[in-house]
MOPAC internal coordinates of N, CA, C and O (Angstrom, degrees):
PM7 1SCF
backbone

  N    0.0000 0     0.00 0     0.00 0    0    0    0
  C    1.4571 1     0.00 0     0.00 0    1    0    0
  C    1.5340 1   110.69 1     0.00 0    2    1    0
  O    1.2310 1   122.80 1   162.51 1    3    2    1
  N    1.1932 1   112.24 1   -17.49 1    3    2    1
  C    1.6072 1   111.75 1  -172.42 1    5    3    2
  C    1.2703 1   122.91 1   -98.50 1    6    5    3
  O    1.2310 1   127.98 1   153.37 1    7    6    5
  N    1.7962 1   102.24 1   -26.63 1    7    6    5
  C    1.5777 1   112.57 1   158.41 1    9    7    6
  C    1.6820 1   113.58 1   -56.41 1   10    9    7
  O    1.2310 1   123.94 1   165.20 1   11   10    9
  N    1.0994 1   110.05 1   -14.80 1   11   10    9
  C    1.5230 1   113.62 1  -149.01 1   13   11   10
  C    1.5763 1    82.10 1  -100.72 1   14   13   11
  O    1.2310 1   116.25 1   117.09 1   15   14   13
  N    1.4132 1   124.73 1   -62.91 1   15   14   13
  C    1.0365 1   106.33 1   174.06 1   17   15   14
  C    1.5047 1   150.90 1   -17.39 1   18   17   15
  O    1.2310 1   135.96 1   104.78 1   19   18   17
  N    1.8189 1    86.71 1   -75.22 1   19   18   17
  C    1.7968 1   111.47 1   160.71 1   21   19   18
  C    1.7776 1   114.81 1   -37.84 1   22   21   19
  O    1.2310 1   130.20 1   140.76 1   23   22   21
  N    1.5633 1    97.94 1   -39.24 1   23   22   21
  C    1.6958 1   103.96 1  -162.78 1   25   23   22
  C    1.5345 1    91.61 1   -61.18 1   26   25   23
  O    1.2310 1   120.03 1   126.33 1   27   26   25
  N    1.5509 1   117.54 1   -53.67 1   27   26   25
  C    1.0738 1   124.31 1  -151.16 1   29   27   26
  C    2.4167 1    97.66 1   -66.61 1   30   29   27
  O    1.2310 1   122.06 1   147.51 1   31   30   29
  N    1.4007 1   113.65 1   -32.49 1   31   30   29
  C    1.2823 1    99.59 1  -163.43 1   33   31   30
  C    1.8117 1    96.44 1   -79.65 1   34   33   31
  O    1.2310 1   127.70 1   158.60 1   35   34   33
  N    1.6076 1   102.78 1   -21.40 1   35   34   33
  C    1.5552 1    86.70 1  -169.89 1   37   35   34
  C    1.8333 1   104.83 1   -64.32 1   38   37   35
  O    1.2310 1   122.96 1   129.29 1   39   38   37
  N    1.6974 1   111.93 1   -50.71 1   39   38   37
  C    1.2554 1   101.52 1   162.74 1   41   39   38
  C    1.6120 1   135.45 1   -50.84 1   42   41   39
  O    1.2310 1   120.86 1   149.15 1   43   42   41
  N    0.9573 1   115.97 1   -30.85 1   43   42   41
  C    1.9624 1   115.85 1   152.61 1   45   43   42
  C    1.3955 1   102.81 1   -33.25 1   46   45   43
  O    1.2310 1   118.76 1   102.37 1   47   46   45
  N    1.8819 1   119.96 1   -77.63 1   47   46   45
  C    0.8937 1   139.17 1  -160.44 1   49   47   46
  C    1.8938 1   110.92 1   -33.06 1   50   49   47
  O    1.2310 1   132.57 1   125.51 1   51   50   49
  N    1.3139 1    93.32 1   -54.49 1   51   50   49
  C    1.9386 1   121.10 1  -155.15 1   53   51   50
  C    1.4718 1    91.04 1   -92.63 1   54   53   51
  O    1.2310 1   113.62 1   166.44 1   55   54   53
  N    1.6841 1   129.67 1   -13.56 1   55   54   53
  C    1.5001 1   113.31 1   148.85 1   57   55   54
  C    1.4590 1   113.67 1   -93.03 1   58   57   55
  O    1.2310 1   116.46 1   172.63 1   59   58   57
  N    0.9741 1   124.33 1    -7.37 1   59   58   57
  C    1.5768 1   113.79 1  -179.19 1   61   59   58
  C    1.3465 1    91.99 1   -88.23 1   62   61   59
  O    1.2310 1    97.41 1  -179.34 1   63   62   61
  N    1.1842 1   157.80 1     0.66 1   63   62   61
  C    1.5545 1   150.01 1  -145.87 1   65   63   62
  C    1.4761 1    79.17 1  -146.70 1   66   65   63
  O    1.2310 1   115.14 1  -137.18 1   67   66   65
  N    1.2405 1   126.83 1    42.82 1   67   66   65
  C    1.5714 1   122.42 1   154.93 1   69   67   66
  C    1.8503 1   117.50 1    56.32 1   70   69   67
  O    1.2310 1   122.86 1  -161.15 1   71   70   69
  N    1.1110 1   112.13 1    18.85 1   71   70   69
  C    1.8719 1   122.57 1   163.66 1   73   71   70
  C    1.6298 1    93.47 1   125.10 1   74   73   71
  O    1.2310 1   125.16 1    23.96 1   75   74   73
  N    1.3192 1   107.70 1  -156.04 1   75   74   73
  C    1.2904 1   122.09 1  -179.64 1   77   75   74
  C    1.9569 1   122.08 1   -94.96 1   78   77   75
  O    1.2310 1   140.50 1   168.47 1   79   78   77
  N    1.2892 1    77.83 1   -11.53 1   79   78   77
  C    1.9185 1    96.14 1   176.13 1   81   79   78
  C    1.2720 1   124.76 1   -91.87 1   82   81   79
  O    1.2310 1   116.15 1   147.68 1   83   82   81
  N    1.5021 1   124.92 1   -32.32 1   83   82   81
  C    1.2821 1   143.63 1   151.94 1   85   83   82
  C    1.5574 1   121.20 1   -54.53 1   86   85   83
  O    1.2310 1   135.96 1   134.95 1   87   86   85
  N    1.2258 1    86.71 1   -45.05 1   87   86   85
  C    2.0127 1   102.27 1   178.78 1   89   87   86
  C    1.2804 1    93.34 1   -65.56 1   90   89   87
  O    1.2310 1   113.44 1   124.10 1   91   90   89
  N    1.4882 1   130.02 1   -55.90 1   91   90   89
  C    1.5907 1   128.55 1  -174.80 1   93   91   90
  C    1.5827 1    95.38 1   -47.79 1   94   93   91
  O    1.2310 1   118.77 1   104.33 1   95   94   93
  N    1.3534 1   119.94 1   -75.67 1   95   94   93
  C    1.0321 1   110.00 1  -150.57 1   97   95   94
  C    1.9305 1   122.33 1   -68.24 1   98   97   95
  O    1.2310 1   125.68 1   162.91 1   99   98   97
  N    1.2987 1   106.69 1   -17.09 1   99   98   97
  C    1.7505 1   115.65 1   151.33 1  101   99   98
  C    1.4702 1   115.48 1   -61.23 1  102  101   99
  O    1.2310 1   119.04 1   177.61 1  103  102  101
  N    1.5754 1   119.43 1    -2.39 1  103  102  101
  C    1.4570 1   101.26 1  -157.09 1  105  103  102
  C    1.7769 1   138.77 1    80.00 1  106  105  103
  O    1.2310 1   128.90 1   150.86 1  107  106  105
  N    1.1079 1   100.45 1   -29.14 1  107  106  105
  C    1.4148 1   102.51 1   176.95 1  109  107  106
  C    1.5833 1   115.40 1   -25.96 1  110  109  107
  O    1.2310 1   121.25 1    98.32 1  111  110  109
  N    1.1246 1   115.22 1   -81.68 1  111  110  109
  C    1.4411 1   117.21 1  -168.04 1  113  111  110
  C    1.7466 1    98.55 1   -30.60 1  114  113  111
  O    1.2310 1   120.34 1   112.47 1  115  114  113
  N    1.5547 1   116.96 1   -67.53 1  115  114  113
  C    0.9209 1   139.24 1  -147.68 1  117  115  114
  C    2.0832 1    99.24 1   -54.96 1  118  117  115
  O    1.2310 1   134.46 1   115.83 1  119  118  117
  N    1.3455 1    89.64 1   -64.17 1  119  118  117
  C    1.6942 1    98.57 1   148.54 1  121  119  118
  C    1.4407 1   120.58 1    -6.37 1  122  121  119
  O    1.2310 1   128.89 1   100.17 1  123  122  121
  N    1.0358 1   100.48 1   -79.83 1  123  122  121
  C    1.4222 1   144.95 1  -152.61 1  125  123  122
  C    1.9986 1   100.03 1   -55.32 1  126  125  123
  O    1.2310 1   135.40 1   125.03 1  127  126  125
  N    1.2209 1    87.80 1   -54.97 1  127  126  125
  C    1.8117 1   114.37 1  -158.74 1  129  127  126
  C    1.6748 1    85.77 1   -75.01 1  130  129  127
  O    1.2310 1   112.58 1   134.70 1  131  130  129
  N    1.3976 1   131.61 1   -45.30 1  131  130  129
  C    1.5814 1   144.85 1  -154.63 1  133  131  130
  C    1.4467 1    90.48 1   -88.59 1  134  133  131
  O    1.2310 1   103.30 1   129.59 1  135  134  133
  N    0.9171 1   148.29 1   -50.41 1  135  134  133
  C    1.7516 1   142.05 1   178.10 1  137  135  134
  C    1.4774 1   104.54 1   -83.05 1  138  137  135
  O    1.2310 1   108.67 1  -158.56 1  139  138  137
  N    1.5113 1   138.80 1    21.44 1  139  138  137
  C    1.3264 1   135.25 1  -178.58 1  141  139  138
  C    1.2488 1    83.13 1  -131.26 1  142  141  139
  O    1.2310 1   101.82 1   153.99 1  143  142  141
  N    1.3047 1   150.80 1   -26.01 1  143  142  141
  C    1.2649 1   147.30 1  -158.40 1  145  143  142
  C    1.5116 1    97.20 1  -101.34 1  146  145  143
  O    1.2310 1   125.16 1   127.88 1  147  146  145
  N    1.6940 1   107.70 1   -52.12 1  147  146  145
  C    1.7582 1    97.15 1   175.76 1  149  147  146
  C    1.3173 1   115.42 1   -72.53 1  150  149  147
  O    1.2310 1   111.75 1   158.96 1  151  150  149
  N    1.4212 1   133.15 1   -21.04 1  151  150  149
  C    1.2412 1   120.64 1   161.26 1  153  151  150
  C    1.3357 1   118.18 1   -48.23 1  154  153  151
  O    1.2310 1   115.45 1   134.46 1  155  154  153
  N    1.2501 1   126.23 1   -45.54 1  155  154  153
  C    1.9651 1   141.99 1  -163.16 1  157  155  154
  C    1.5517 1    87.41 1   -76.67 1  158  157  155
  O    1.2310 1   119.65 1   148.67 1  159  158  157
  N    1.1809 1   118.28 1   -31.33 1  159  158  157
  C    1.6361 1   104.06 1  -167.17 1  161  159  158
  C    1.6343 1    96.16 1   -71.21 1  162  161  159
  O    1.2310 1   130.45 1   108.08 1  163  162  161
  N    1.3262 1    97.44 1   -71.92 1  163  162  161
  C    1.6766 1   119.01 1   171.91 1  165  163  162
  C    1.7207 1   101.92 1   -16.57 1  166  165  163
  O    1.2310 1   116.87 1   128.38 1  167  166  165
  N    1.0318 1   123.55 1   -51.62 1  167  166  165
  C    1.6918 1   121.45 1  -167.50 1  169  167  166
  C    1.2716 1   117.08 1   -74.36 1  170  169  167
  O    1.2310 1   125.31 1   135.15 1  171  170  169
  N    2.0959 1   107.40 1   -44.85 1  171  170  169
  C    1.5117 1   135.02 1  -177.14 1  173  171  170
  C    2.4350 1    81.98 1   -59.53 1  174  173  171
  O    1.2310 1   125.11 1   107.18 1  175  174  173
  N    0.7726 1   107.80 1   -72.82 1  175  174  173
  C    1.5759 1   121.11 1  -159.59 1  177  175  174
  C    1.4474 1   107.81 1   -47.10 1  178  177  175
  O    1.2310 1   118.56 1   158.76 1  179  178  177
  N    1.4151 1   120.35 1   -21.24 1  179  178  177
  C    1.2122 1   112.05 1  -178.44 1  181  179  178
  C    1.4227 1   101.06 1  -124.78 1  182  181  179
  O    1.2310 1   119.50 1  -149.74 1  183  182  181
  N    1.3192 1   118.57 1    30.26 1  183  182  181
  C    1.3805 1   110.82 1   172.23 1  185  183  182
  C    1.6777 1   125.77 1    82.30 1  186  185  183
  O    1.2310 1   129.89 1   157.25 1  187  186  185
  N    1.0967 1    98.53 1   -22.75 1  187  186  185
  C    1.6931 1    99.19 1  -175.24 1  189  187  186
  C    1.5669 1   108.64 1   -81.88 1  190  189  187
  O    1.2310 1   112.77 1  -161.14 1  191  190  189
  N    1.5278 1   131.25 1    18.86 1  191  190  189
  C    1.0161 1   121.04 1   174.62 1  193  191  190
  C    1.4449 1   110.52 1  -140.23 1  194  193  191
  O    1.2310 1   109.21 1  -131.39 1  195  194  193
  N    1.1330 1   137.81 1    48.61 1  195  194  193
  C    1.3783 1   159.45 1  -164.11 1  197  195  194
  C    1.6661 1   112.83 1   -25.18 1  198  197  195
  O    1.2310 1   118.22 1   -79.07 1  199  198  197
  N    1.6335 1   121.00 1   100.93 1  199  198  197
  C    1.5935 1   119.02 1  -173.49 1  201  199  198
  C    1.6531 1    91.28 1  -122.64 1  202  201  199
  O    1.2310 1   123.62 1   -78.61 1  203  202  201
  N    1.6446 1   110.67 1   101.39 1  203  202  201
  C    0.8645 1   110.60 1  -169.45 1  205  203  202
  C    2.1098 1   115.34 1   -76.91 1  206  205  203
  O    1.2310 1   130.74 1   -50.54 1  207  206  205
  N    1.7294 1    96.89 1   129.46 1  207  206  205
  C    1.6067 1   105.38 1  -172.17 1  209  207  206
  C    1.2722 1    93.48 1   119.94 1  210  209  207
  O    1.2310 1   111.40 1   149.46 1  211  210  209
  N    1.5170 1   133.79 1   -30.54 1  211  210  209
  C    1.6723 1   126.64 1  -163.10 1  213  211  210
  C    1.2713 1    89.85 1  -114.03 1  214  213  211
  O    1.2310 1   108.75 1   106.90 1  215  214  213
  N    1.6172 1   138.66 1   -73.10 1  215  214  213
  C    1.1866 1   111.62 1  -158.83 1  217  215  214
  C    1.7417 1   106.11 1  -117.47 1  218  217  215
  O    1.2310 1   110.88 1  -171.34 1  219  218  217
  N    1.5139 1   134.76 1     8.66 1  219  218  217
  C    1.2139 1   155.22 1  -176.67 1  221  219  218
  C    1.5624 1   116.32 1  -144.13 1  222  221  219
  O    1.2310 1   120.45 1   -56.49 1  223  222  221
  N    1.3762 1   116.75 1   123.51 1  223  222  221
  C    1.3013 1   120.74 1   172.56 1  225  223  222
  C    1.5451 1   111.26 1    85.52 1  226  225  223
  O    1.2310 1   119.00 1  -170.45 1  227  226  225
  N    1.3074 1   119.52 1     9.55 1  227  226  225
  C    1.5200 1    99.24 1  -177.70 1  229  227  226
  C    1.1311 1   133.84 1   -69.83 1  230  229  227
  O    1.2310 1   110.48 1    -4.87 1  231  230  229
  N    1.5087 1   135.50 1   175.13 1  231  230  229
  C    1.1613 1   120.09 1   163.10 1  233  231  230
  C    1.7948 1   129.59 1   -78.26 1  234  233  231
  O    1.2310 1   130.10 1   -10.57 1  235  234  233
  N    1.0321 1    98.14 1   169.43 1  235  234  233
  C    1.6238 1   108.84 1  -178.39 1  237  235  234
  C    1.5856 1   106.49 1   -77.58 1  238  237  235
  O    1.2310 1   118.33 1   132.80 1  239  238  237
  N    1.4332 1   120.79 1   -47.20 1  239  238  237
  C    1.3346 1   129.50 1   172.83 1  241  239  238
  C    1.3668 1   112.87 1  -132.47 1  242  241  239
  O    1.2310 1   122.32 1   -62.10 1  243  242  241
  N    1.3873 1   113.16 1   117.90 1  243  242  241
  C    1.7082 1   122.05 1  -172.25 1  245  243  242
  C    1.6059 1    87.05 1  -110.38 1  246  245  243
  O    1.2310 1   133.83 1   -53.68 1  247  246  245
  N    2.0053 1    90.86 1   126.32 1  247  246  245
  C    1.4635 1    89.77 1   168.33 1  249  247  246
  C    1.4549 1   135.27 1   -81.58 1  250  249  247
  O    1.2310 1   103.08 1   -26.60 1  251  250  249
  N    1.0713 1   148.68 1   153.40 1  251  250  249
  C    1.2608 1   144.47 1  -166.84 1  253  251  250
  C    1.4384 1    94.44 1   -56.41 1  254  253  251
  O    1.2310 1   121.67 1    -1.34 1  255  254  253
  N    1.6938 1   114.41 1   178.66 1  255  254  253
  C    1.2952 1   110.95 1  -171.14 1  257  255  254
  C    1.7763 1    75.39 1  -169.34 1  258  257  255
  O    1.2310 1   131.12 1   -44.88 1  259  258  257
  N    1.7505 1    96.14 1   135.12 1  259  258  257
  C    1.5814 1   117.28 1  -177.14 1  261  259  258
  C    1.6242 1   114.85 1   -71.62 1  262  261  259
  O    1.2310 1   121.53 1   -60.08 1  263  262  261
  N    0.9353 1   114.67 1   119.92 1  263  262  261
  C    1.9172 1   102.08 1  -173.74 1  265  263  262
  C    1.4838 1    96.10 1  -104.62 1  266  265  263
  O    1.2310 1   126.43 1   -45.66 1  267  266  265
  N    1.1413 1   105.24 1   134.34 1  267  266  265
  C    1.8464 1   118.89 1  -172.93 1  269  267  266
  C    1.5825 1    90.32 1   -87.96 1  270  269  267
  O    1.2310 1   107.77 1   -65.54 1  271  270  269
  N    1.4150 1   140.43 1   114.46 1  271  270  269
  C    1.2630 1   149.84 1   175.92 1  273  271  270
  C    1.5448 1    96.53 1   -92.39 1  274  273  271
  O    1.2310 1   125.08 1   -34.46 1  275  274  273
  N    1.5875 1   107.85 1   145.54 1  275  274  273
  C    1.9964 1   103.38 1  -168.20 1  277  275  274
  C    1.8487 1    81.20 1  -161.03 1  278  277  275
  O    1.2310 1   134.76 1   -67.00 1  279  278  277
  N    1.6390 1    89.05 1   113.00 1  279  278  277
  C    1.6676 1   116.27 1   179.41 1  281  279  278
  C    1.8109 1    82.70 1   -64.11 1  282  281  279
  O    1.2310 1   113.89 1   -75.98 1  283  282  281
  N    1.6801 1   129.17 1   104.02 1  283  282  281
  C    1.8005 1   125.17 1   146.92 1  285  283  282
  C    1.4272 1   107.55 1   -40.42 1  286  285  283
  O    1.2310 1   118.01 1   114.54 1  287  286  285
  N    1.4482 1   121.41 1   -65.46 1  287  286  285
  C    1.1909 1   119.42 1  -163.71 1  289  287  286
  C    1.9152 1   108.80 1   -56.14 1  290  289  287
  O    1.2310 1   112.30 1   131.29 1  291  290  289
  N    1.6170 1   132.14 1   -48.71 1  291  290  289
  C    1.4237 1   115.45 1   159.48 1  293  291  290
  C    1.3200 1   113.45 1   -44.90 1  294  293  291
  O    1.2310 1   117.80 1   127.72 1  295  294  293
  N    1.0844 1   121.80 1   -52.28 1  295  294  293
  C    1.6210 1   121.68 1  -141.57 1  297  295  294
  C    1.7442 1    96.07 1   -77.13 1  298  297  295
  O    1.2310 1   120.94 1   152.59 1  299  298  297
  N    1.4198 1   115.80 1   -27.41 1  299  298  297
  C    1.7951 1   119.21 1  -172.40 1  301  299  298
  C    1.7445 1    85.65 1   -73.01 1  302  301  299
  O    1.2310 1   120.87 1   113.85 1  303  302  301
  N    1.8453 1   115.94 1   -66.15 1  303  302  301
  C    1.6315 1   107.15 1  -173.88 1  305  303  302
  C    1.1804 1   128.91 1   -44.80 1  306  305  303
  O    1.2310 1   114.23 1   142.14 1  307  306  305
  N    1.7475 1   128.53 1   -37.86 1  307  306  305
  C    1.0592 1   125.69 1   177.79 1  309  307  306
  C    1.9403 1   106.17 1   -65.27 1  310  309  307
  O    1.2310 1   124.95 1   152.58 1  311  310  309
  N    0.9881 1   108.11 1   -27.42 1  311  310  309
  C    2.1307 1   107.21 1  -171.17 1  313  311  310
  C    1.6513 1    78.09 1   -75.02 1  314  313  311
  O    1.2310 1   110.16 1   138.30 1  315  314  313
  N    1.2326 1   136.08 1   -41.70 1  315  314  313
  C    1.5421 1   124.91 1  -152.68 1  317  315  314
  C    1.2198 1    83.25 1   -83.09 1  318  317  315
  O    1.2310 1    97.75 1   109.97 1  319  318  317
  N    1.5106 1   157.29 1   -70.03 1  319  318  317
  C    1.5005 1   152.96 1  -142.11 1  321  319  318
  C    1.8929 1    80.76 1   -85.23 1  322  321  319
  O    1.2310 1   103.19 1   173.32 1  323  322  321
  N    1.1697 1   148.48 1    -6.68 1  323  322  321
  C    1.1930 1   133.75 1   176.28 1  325  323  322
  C    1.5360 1   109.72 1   -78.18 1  326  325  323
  O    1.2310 1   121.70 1   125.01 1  327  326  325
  N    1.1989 1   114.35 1   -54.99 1  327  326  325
  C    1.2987 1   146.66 1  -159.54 1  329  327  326
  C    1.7177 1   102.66 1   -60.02 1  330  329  327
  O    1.2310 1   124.57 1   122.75 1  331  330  329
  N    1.6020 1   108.83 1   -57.25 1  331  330  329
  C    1.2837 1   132.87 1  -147.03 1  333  331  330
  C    1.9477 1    79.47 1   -76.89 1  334  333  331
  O    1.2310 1   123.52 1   122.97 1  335  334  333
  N    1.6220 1   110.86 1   -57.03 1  335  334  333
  C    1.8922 1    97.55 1  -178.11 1  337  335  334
  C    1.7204 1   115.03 1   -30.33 1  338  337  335
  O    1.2310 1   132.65 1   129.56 1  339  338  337
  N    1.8645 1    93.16 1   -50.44 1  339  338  337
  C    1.7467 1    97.25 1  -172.26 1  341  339  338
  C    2.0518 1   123.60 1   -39.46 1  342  341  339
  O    1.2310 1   120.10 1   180.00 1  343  342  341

């Protein structure tokens, strides 16, 4: 019932702001998403929102972990010089 609520004020919101295209272009949504995110931080940061490994349960020593780095710009030219042989 309370999701339903919220659903119903954000849609209030995005008709009083003249439809959903107007609201885009004021930002709203965008708004919207950036004060729901600093709230979640706000909760994650003080503990009251438990993400277990980030702010509960972590380890003492996290081992490094290899990140495979991948040049987009080669990897798109080589499919385009792939493509173009076909």
């Amino acid at each position: 019932d309370q999701i339903v609520k919220q659903a119903r004020a954000i849609i209030q919101q995005i008709d009083e702001a003249g439809g959903m295209a107007k609201a885009i272009e004021a930002g709203l949504p965008k708004r919207m998403i950036e004060e729901a995110s600093a709230r979640e931080q706000s909760l994650i940061d003080q503990g009251k929102r438990v993400i277990v490994g980030v702010n509960k349960y972590k380890l003492d020593h996290e081992d490094e972990t290899d990140v495979l780095e991948i040049d987009n710009v080669m990897v798109r030219n080589e499919q385009i010089a792939s493509l173009e042989r076909i």
